[in-house]
Backbone as numpy.savetxt, mean C-alpha at the origin, in Angstrom:
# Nx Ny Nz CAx CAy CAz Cx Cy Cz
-7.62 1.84 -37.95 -6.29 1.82 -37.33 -5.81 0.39 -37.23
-4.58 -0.07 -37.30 -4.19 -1.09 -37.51 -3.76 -1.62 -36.24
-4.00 -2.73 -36.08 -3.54 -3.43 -34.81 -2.44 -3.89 -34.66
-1.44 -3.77 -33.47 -0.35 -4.63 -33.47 -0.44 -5.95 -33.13
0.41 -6.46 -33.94 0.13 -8.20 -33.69 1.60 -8.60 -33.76
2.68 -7.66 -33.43 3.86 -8.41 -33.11 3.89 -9.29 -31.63
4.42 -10.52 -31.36 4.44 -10.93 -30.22 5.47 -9.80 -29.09
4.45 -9.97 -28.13 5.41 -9.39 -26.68 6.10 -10.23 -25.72
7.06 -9.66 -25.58 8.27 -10.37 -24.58 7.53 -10.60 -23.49
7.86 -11.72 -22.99 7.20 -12.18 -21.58 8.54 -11.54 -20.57
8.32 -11.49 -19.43 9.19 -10.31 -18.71 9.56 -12.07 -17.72
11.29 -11.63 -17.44 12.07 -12.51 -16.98 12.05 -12.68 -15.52
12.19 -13.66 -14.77 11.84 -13.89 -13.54 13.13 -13.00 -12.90
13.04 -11.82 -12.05 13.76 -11.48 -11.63 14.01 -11.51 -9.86
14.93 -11.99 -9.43 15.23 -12.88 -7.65 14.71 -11.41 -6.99
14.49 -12.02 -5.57 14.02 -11.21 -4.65 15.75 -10.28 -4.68
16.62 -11.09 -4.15 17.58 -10.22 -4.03 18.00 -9.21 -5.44
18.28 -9.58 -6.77 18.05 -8.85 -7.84 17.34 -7.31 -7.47
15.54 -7.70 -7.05 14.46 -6.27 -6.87 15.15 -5.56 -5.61
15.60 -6.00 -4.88 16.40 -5.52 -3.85 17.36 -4.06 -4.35
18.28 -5.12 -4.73 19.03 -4.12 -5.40 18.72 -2.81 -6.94
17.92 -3.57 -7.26 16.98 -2.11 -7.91 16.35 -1.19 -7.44
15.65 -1.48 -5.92 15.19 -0.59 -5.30 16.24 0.39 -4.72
17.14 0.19 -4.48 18.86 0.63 -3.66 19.16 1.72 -4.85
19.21 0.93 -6.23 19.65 1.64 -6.49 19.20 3.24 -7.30
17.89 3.18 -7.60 16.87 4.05 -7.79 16.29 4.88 -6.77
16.16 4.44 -5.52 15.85 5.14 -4.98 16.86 5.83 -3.74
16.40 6.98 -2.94 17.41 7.12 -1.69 16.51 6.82 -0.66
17.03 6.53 0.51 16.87 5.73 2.08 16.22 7.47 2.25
15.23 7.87 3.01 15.06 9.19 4.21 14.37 9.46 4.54
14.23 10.00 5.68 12.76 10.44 6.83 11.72 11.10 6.04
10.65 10.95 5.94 9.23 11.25 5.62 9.34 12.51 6.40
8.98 13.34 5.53 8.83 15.22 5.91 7.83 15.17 7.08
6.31 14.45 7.06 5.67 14.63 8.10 5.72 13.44 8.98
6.47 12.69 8.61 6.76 11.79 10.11 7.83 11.25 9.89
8.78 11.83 10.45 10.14 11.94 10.19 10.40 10.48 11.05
9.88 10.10 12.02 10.26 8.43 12.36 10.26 7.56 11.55
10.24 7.77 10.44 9.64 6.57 9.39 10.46 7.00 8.05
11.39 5.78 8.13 12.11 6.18 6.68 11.71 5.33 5.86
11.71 5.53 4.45 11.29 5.10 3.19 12.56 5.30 2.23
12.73 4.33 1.31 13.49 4.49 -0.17 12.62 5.13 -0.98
12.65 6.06 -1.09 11.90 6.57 -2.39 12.80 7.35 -3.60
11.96 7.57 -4.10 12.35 8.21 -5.87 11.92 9.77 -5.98
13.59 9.86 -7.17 13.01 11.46 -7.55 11.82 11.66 -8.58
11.91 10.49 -9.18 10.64 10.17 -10.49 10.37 9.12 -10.81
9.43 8.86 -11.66 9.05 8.03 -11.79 9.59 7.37 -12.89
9.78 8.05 -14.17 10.27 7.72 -15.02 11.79 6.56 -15.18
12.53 7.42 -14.47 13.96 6.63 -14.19 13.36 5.06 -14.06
12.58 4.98 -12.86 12.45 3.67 -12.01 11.69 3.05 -12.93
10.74 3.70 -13.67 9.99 2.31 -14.55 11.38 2.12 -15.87
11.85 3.31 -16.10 12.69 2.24 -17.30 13.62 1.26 -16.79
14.50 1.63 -15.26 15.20 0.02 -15.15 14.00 -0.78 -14.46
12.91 -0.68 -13.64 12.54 -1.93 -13.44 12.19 -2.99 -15.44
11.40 -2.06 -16.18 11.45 -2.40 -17.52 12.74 -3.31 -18.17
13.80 -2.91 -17.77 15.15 -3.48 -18.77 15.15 -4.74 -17.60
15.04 -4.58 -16.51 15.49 -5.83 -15.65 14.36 -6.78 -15.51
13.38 -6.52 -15.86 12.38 -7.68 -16.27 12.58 -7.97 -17.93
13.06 -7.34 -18.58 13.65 -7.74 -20.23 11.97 -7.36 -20.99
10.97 -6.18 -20.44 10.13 -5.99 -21.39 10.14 -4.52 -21.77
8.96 -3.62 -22.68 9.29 -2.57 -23.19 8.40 -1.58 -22.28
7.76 -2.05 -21.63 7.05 -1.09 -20.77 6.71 -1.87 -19.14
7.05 -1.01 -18.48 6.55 -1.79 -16.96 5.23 -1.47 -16.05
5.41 -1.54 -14.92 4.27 -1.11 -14.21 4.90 0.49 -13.99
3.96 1.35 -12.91 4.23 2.33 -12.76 4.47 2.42 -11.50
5.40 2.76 -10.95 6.70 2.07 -9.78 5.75 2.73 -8.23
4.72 2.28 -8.01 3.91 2.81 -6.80 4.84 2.82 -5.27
5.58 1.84 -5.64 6.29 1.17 -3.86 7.06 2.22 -4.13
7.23 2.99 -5.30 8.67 4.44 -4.62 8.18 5.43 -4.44
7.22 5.79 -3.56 6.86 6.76 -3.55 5.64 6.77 -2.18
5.55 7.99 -1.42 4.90 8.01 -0.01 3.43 9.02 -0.57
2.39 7.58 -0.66 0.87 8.56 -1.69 0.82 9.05 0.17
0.15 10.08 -0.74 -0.90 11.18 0.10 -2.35 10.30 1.44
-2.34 9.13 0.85 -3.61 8.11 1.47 -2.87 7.84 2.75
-1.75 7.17 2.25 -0.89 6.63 3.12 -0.23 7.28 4.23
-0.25 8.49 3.58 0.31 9.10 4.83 -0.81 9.70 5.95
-1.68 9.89 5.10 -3.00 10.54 6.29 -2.49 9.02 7.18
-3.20 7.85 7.03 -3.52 6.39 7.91 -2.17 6.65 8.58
-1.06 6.96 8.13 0.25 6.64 8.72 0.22 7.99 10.13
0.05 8.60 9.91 -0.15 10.32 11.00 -1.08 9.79 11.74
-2.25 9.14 11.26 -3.85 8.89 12.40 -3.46 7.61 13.12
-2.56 6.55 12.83 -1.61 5.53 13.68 -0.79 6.22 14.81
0.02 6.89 14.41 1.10 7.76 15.15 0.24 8.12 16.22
-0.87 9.34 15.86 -1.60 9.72 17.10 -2.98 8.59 17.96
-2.53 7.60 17.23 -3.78 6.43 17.93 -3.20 5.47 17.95
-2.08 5.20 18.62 -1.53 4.19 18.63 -2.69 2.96 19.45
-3.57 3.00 20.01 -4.38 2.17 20.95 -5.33 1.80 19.11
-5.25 1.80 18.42 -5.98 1.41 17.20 -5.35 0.23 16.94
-3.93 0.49 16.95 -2.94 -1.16 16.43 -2.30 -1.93 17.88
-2.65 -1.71 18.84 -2.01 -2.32 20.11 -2.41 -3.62 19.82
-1.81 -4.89 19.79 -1.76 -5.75 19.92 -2.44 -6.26 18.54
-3.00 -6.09 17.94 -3.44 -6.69 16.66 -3.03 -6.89 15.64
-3.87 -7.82 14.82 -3.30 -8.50 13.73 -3.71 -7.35 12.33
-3.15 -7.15 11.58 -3.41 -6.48 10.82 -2.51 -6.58 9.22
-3.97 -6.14 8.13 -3.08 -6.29 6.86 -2.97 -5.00 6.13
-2.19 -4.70 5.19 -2.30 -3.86 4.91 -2.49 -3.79 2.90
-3.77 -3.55 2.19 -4.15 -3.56 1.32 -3.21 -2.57 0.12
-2.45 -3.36 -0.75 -1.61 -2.67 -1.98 -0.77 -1.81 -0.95
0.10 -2.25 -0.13 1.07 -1.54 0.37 1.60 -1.06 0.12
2.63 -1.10 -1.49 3.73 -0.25 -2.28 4.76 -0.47 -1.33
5.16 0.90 -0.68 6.31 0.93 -0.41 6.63 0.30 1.43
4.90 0.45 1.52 4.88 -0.92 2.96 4.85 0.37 4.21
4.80 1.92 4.01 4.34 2.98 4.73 3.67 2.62 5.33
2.05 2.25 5.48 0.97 2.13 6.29 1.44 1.09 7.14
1.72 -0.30 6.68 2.41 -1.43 7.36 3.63 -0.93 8.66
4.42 -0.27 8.31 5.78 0.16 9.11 4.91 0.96 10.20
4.34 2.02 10.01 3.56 2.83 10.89 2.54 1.77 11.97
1.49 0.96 11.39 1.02 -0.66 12.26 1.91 -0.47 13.00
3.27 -1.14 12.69 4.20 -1.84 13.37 4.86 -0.61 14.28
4.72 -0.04 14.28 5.39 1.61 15.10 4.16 1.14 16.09
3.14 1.80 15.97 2.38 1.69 17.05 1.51 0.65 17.40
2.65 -0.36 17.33 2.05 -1.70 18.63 1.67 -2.93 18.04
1.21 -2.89 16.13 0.35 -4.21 16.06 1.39 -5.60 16.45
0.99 -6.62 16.85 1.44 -7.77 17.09 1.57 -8.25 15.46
1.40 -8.27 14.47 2.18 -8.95 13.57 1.25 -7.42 12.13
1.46 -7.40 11.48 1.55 -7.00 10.16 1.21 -7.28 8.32
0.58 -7.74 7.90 0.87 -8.23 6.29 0.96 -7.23 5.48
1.80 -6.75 4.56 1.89 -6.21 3.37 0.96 -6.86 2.40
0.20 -6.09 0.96 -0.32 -7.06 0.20 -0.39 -6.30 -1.17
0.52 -6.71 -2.07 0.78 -6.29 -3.44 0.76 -6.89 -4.50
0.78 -7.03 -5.76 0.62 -7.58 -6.67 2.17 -7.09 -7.61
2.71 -6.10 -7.34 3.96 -5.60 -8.32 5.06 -6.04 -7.54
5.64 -7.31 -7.77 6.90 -8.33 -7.33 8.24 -7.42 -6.47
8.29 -6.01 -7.25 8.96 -5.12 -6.72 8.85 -4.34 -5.58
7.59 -4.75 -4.94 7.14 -3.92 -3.93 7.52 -4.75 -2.56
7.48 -6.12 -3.16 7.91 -7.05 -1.82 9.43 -6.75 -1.37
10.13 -5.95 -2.51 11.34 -6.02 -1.99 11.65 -4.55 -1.78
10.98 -3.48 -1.64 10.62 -1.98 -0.92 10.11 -2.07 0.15
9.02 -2.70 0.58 8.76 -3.46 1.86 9.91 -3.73 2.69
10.76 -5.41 1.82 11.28 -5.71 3.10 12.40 -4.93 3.32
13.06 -3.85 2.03 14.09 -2.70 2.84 13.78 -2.05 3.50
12.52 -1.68 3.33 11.97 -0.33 4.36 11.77 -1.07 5.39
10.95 -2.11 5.76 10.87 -2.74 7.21 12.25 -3.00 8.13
13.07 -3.27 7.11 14.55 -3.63 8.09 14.91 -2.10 8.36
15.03 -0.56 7.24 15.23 0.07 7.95 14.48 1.21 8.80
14.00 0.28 9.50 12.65 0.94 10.31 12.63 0.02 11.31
13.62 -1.10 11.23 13.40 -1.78 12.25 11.91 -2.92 13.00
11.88 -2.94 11.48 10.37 -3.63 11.89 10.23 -4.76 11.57
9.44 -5.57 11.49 8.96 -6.95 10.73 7.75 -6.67 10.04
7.85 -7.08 8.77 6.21 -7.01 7.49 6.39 -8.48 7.21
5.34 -8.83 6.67 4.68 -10.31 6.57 4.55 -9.23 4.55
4.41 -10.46 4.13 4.12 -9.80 2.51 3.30 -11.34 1.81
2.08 -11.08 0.93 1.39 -11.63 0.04 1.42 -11.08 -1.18
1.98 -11.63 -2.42 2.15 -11.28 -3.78 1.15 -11.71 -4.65
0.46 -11.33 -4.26 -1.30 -11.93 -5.04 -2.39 -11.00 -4.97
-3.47 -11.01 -5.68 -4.03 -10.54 -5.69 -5.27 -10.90 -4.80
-6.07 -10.46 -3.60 -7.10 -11.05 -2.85 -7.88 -10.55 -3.12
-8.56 -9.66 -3.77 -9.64 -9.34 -3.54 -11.10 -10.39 -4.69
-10.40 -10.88 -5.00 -11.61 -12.46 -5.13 -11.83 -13.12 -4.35
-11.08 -13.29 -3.01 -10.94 -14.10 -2.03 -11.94 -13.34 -0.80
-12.49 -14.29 0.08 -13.39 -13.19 0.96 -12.38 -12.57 2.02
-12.27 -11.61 2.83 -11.84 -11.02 3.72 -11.39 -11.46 4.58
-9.97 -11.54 4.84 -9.14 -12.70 5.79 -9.63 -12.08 7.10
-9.23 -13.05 8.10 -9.56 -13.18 9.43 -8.18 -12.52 10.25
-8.22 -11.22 10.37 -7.32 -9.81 10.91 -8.08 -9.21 11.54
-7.92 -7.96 12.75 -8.57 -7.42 13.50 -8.65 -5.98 12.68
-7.60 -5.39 11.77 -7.68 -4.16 11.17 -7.22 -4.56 10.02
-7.75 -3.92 8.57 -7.48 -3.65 7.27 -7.19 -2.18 6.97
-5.92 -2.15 6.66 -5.82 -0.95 5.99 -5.59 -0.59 4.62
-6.30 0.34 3.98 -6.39 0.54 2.70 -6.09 2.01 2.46
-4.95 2.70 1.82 -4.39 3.91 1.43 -4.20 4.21 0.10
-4.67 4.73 -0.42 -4.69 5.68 -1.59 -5.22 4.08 -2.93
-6.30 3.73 -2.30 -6.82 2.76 -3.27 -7.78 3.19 -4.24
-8.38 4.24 -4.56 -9.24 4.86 -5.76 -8.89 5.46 -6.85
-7.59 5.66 -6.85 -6.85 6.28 -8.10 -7.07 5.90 -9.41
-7.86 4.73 -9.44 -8.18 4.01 -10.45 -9.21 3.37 -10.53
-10.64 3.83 -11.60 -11.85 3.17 -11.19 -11.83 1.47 -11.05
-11.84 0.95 -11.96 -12.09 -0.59 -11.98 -11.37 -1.42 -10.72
-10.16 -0.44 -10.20 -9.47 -0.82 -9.12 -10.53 -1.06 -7.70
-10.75 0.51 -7.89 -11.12 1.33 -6.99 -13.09 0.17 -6.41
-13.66 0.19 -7.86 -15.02 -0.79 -8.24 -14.54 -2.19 -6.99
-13.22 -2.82 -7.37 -13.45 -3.75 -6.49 -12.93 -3.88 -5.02
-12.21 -3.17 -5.05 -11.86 -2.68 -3.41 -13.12 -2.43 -2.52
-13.91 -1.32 -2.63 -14.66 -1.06 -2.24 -15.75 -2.58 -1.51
-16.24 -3.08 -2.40 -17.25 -4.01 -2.05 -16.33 -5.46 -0.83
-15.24 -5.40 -1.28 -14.47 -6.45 -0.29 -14.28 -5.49 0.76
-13.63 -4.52 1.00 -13.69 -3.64 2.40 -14.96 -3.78 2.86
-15.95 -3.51 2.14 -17.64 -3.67 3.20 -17.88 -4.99 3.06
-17.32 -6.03 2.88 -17.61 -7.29 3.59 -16.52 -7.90 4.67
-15.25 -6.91 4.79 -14.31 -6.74 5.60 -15.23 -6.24 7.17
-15.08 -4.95 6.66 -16.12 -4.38 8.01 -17.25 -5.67 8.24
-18.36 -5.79 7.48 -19.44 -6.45 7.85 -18.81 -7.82 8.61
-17.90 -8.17 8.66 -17.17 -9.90 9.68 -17.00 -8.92 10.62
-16.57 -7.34 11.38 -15.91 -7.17 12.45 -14.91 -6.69 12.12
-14.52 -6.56 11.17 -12.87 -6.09 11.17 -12.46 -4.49 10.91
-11.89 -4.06 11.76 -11.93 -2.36 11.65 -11.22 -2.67 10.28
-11.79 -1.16 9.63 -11.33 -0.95 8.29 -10.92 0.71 8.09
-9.64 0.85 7.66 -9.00 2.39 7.86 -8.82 2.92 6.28
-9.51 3.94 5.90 -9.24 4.15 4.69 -7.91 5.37 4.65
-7.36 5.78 3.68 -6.67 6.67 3.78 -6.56 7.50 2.02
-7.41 8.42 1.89 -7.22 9.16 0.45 -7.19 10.57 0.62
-6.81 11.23 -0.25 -7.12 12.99 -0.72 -7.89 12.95 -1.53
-8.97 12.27 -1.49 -10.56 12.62 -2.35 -10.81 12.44 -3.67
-9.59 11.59 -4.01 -9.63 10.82 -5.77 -11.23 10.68 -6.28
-10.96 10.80 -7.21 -12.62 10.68 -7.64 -13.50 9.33 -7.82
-12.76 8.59 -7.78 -13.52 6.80 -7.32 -13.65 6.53 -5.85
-13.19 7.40 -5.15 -13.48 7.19 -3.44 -14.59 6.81 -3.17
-14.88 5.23 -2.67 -16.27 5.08 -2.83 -16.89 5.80 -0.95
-17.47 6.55 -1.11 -17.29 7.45 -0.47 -18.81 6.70 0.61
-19.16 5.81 -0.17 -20.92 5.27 0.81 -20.06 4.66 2.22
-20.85 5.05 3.20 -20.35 4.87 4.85 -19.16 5.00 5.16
-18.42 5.79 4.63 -16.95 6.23 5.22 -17.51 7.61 5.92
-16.64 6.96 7.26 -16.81 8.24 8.50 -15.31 8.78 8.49
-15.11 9.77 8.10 -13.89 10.67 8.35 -13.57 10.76 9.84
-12.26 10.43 10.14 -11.72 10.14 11.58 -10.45 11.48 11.28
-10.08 11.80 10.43 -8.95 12.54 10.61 -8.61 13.63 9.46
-8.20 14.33 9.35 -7.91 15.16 8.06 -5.74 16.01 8.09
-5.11 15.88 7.18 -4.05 16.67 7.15 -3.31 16.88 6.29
-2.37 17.98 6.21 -2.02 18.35 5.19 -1.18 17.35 4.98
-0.96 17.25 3.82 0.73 16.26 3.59 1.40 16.98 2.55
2.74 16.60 2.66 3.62 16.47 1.75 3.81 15.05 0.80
3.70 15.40 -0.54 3.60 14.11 -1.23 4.32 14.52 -2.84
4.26 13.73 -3.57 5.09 13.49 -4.58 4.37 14.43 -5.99
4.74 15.26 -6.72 4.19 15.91 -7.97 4.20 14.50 -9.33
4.81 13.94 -8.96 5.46 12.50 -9.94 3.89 11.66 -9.93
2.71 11.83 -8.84 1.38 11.72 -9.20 0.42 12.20 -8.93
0.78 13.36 -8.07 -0.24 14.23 -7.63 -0.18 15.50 -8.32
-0.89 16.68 -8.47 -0.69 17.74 -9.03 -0.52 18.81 -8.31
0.21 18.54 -7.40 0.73 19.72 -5.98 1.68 18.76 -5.17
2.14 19.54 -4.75 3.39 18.74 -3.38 3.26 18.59 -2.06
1.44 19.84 -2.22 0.93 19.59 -0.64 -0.25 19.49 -1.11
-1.49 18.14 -0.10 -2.66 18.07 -0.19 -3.18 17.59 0.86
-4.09 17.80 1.25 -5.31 17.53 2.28 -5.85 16.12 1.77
-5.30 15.22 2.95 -5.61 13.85 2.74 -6.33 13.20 4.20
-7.13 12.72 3.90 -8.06 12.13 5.16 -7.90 10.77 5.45
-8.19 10.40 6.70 -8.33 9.16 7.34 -10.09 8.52 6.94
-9.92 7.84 7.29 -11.44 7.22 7.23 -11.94 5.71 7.96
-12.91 5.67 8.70 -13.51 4.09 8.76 -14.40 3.63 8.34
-14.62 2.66 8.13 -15.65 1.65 7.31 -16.52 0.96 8.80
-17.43 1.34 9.08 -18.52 1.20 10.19 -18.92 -0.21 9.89
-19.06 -1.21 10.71 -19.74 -2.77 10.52 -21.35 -2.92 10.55
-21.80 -3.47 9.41 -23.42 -2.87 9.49 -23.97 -4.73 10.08
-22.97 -6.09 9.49 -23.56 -7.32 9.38 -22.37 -7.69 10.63
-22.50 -9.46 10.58 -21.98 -10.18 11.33 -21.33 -11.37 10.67
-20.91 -11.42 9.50 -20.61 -12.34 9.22 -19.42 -13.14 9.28
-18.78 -14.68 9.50 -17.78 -15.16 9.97 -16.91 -14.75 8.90
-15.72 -14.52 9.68 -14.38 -14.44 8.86 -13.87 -15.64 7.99
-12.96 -15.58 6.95 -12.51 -16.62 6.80 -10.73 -16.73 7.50
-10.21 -18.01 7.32 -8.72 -17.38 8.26 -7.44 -16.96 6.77
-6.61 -15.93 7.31 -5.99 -14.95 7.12 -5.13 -16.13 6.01
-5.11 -15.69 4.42 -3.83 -16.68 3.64 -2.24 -16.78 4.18
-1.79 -17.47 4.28 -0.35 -18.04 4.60 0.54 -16.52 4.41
1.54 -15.79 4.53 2.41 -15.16 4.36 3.82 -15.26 4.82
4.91 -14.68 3.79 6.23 -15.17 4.09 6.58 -13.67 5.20
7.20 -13.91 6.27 7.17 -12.84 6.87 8.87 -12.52 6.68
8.98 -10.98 6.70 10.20 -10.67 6.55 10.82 -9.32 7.47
């Protein structure tokens, strides 16, 4: 089979305000079916949203538009916040591949003192900061990737629908258990993807959700909460810089 060796377009720097308005306009503003306090921009598909984020970065294929859409992970952690609000009272907390910044907004619903979003798809920082303004909240956002970095110095990590993807899934896992092992509560949130690294997760919660067919293969699924138990003691390092919004 022959290889392609045409050069690929490098994708164009597109402004925060620019992703803004792509998110506006792809998606609609509305209450989350099971926790209707919490509105989100989301999408009817997926398709639409990756071909304009695609044309507005100027390449032929994009990412696959995660921040439009409320996963099944996210919403378990987001329901087990709601009913435990004494989990985020006063604490610092981040929230691992946020997307559309759900788990984050919910933190900030029940009580944490500050928040981080943490994504790698440029578009998500700006689904975040619409959804945080209309939710009335404040998110902190990091556009990088951490998990080479050791486990910032936060009182809770939350991680929602992070196994969907092994090699993803391979390194998440081992930074969450050196998360826990400093002290730091760690909240998982999945419907039982098959990379769930499933060693010392204590199930705290279970419920049905409503979620998207655009990546799940039903519109309702049984998605669980989870914690990551602290087995070591080791010092934190302190939390990277974030632009808060």
């Amino acid at each position: 089979m022959a290889h392609d060796t045409s050069p690929r377009r490098a994708a164009r720097r597109v402004s925060l305000s620019q992703r803004r308005a792509l998110v506006t306009r792809t998606t609609r503003l509305q209450p989350l079916r099971d926790i209707p306090s919490i509105r989100l921009h989301l999408a009817a598909d997926a398709e639409s949203v990756t071909r304009a984020t695609a044309a507005a970065l100027g390449v032929d294929a994009a990412p696959l538009p995660y921040w439009a859409f409320a996963w099944s992970g996210g919403l378990a952690i987001a329901r087990y916040l709601a009913e435990h609000p004494e989990e985020m009272t006063s604490r610092t907390v981040l929230d691992l591949a946020t997307g559309s910044g759900l788990c984050a907004i919910a933190a900030m619903q029940a009580g944490a003192a500050t928040v981080t979003g943490v994504d790698i798809d440029p578009f998500a920082e700006a689904a975040v900061d619409l959804n945080a303004k209309a939710n009335g909240v404040r998110v902190g956002y990091i556009g990088r990737d951490l998990l080479d970095d050791e486990p910032p110095d936060v009182d809770v990590i939350l991680a929602g629908d992070t196994s969907y993807e092994g090699p993803f899934a391979e390194r998440v896992g081992p930074w969450l258990r050196r998360a826990a092992a400093c002290g730091t509560r760690v909240l998982v949130g999945d419907p039982g993807r098959r990379y769930l690294p499933t060693t010392d997760l204590v199930e705290v919660a279970a419920y049905e959700v409503h979620t998207t067919t655009a990546f799940e293969d039903r519109d309702v699924v049984t998605a669980r909460a989870f914690t990551l138990p602290a087995r070591s003691t080791s010092p934190p390092v302190q939390a990277p810089e974030s632009s808060e919004r």
